[in-house]
N, C-alpha and C positions, 0 to 999 in steps of 0.2 A: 504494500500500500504506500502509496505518495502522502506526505503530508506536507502544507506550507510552514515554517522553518521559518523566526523570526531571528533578522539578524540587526546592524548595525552598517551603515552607510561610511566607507573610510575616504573611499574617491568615487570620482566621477569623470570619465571620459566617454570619447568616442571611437568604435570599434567597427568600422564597413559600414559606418551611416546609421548604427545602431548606437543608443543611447546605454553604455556601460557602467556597472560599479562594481567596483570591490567591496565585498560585503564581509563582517567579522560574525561568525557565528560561535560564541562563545571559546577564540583561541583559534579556530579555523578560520581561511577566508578563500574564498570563494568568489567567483567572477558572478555577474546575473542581470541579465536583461532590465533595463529601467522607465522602455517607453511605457507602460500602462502605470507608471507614475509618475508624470510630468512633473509632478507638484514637489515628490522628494529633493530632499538635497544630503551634503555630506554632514553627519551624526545623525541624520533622522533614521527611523526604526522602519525596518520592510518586515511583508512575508513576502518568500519566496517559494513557490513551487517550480520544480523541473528547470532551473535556471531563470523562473522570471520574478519579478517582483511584481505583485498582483496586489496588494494596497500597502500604506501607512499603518502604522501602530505606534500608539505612545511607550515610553519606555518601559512603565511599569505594565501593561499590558505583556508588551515583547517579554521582556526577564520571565514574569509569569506563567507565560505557556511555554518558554524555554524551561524553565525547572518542570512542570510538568511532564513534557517529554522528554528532560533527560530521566525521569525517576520511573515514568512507563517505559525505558529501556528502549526506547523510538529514533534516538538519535542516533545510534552506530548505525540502522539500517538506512537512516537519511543523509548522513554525511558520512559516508567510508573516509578511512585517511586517504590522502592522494596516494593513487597508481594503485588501489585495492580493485 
């Protein structure tokens, strides 16, 4: 199962005409599409499903359902280390 993965905005560029960030997810970071949030910027809080980011989240929301799934055991299957 996929879940949206609430992470932390570090940057923001552009990548083939596609709107880019580097996202911090709790120590990890991750690249992830950012056009379906115009409105983000660098520190604000995304979900991200399948590399995009699909809305805004305040921080205490993010943190929130971050410890949630990390304690349902959710997040090794959402974010393998790199090259797993």
């Amino acid at each position: 199962m996929c879940l949206a993965i609430p992470g932390r905005i570090l940057e923001i560029g552009m990548a083939e005409g596609v709107r880019v960030g580097r996202i911090e997810f709790g120590g990890i970071v991750r690249q992830a599409c950012l056009n379906f949030v115009p409105e983000a910027g660098v520190g604000d809080y995304v979900m991200v499903h399948v590399g995009f980011a699909i809305s805004r989240v305040d921080r205490q929301e993010a943190e929130r359902t971050y410890e949630m799934l990390k304690s349902a055991g959710m997040l090794e299957q959402e974010l393998p280390a790199e090259g797993s």
